[in-house]
N, C-alpha and C positions, 0 to 999 in steps of 0.2 A: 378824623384823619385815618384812626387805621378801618374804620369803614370803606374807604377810600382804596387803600391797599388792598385790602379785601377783594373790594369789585375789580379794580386795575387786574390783580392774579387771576379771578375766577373766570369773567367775564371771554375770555379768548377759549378759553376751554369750553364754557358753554356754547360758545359760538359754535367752534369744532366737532362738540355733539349732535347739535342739531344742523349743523350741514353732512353730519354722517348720517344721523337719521333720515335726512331727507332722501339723500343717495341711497339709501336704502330701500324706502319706499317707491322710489322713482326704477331702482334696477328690480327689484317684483314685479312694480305695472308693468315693465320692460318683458319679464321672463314669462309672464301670466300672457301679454302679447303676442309676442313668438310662438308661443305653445299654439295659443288660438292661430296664428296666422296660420301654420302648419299643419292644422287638425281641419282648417278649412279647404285647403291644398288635395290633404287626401279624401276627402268627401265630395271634391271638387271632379276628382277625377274617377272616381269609386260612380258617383250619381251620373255623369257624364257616359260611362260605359253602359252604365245598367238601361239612359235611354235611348241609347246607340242601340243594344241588344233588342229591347223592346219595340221598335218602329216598324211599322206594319206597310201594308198599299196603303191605307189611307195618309199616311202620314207623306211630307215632299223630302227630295233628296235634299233641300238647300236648310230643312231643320239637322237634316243628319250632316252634313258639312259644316254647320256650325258648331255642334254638338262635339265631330271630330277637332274642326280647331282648337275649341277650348279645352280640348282633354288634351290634344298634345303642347300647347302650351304650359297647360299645370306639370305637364309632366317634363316634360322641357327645365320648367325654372324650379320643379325638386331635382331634377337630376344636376343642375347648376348648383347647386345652395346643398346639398345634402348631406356636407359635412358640416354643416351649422346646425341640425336638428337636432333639438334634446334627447337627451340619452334615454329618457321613459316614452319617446315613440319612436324607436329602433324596429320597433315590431312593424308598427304601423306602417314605417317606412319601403320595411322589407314588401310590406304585404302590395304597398303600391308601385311601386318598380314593378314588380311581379305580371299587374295590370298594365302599367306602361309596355311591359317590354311583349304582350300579349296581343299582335295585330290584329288588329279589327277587319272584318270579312270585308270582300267588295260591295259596292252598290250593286245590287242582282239587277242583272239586265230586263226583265220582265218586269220592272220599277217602272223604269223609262217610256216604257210603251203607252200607258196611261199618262194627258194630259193632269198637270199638276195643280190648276186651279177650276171654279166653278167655272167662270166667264170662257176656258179654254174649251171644257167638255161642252157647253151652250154652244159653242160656235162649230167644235167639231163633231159634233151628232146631235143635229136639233132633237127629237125627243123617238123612242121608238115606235113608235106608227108614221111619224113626220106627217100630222094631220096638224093643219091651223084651226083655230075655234071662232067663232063668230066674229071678231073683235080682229081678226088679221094675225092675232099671238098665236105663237107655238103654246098646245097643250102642253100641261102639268106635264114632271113626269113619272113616271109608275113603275111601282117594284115588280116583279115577276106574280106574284100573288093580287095585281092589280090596285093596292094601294097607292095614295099619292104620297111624294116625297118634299120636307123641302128642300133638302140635300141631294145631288145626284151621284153621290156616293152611299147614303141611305141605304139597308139593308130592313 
């Protein structure tokens, strides 16, 4: 019987404990989440500029369009949310605003002038000699140094 009492008292408290623990463990995965979500955010747009900066002629305008959406998006939804970021990446945060609010150059006009894929350049300059080969095909075509390419972009 007083086993009984025993469990009856105990029993609601231990319940109590280990639904605190639980919440406890659940609000860490919780805060260790956020963090990550947020660390992803600024890397998100930190990675995004760097290959915005980076893109070259070879590269097409519609990589770097995409590239700009996704950066203004990340930077969109921290400038939305950025009172919610934890207080140990304040720095972080500063650092990526800084980036967001830093506009990115125009597409340069001499982009444009070069066709954007292989099949566009084939059709709009068959090859430089515009000599056919035995077979009716347009010859290979050749770097300045007479090499062939299989690229005609190739340098």
């Amino acid at each position: 019987m007083r086993l009984r009492q025993l469990a009856i008292r105990a029993l609601p408290w231990l319940l109590l404990a280990g639904m605190t623990g639980f919440a406890a463990i659940g609000w860490v995965h919780f805060i260790a989440k956020d963090q990550t979500l947020w660390q992803r955010s600024f890397e998100t747009v930190h990675t995004a500029t760097a290959l915005i900066d980076r893109l070259d002629a070879h590269d097409t305008r519609a990589v770097r369009d995409a590239l700009l959406r996704q950066r203004e998006e990340q930077c969109d939804w921290i400038a939305r949310y950025a009172e919610h970021v934890p207080h140990d990446l304040a720095e972080a945060l500063r650092q990526t605003r800084v980036v967001c609010d830093t506009p990115v150059p125009p597409w340069p006009a001499d982009h444009d002038a070069a066709p954007e894929d292989s099949e566009d350049i084939e059709q709009a300059a068959p090859d430089a000699t515009g000599e056919e080969d035995e077979a009716g095909e347009e010859a290979p075509e050749t770097t300045d140094s007479g090499e062939h390419t299989d690229h005609p972009r190739a340098s």
